[in-house]
N, C-alpha and C positions, 0 to 999 in steps of 0.2 A: 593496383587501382588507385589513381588519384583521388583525393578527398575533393570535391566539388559543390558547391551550392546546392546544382541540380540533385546529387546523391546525400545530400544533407538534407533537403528538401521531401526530398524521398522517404529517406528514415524517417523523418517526423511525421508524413505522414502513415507509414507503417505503424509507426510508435502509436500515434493517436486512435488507427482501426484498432490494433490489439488490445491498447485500454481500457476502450468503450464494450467491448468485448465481457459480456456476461462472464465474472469470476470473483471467486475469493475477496477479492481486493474489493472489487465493486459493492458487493454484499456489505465490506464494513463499512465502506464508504455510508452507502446507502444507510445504515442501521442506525450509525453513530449523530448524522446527519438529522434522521428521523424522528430519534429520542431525545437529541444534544440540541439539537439546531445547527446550523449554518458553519459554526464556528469551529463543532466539533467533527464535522465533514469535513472542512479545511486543513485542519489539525492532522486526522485521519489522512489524509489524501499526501500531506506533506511527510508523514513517515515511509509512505507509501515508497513516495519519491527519490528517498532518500536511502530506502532498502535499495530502492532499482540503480541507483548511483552508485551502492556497496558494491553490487553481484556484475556491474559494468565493469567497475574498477579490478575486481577479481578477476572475471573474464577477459583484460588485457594486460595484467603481470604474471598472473599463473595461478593456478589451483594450489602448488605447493607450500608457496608461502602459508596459505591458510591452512593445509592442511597441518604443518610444523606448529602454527599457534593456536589452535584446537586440542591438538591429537587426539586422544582416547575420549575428550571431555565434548568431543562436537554431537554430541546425541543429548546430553545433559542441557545443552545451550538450547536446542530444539526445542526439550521437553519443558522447559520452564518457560521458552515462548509460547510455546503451546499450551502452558496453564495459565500463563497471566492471557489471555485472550478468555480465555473459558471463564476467569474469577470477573473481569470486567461484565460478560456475561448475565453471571449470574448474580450482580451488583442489578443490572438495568432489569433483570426480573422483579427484585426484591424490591427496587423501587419505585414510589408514587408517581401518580403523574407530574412532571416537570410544568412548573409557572412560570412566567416570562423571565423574571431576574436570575431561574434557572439555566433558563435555554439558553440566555447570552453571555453565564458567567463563564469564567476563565478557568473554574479549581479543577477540573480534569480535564484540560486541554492538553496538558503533556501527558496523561493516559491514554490519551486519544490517538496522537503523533505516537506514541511509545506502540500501542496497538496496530498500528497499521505499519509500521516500521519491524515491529516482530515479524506478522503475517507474512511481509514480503522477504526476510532472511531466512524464515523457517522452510520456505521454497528453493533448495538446493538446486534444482532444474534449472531456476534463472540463470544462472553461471553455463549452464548448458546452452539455453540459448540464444545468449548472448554470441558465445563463440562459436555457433553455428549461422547464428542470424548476421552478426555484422559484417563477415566478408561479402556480403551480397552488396555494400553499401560503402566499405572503406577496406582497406588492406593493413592487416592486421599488424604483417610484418615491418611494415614503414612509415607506423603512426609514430607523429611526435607530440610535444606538452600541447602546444597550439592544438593542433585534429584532438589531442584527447580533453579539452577544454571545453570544444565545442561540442564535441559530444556529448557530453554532463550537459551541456546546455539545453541541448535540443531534445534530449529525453524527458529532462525535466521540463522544461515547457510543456512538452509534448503530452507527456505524461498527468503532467499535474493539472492541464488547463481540462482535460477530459475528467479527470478525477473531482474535481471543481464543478463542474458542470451537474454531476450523478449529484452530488451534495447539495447545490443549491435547488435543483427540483426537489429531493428528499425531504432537504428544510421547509421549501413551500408547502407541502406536503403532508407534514408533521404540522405545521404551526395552522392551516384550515381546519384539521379534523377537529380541534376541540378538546379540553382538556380530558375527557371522559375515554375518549377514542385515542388521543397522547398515550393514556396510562397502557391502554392494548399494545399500542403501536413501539412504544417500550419494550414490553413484552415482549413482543415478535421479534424484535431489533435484540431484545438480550437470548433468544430463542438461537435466532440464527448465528451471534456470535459465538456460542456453546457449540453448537455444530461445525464451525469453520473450527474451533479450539480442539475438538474431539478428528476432527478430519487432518487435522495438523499432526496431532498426535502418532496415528494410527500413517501416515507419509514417513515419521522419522523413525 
């Protein structure tokens, strides 16, 4: 199968239904967005990204490879994404409601990206369905750098522009309730990243 516009066009839009798509990922989005603000939904969204860029790249050179630079120790790599998601957690439980100079500072923007870039490697399926999904879209056996360039592209757009979206409502969302209501909404945001951490866990 030719790689095409039209099947590129395609994909992204596939890419984009699936994102949008109630899950894991959304959830951080959502949480980190809600408590963080805007930036750290961004942040979030971009590790996301960049997981899905990992488990593409895997799903078209082979499982093997990765399985050779893991080996015995690829459950260990889980379980420590699977606690740094839970410690984040239980950081946004413990604390206060966030003030402005909070919500738009930078100092756990890369826990944020580190977070949502776990969530999505500690998902070993993605590699599954990748190499299930993409033949419907390109042929796997007669991609070169060019098609596999473009495809980084178009996932990531694809990908990220929906992820982007879930964040900036979040944000909105987070910055009307009020600081009083922030401090809950924290809460619940450090609630449900403990649950994605504990769900993560109990997958590897």
């Amino acid at each position: 199968m030719e790689t095409t516009l039209a099947s590129l066009a395609a994909l992204a839009g596939a890419m984009a239904l699936l994102a949008a798509t109630p899950s894991v990922s959304v959830l951080a989005v959502t949480a980190r967005a809600a408590s963080g603000g805007f930036a750290h939904g961004a942040a979030t969204s971009l590790g996301i990204v960049a997981g899905d860029v990992v488990w593409l790249l895997v799903a078209l050179f082979g499982l093997e490879l990765l399985d050779r630079a893991l080996g015995d120790s690829a459950y260990l790599v889980r379980w420590a994404g699977a606690a740094y998601v839970i410690w984040i957690g239980v950081a946004l439980l413990r604390a206060g409601a966030p003030g402005p100079a909070e919500r738009s500072g930078a100092g756990s923007l890369a826990g944020s990206a580190l977070a949502g870039l776990t969530i999505t490697l500690a998902d070993q399926k993605a590699v599954l369905f990748y190499l299930g999904f993409l033949p419907a879209f390109v042929s796997l056996d007669s991609i070169g750098a060019g098609e596999i360039a473009l495809l980084v592209l178009v996932i990531a757009v694809a990908v990220g522009a929906v992820k982007l979206v879930y964040a900036a409502l979040a944000a909105r969302a987070g910055a009307a309730l009020g600081a009083r209501a922030g401090l809950w909404l924290g809460r619940l945001a450090g609630g449900v990243l403990i649950l994605v951490g504990v769900a993560l866990l109990v997958r590897a």
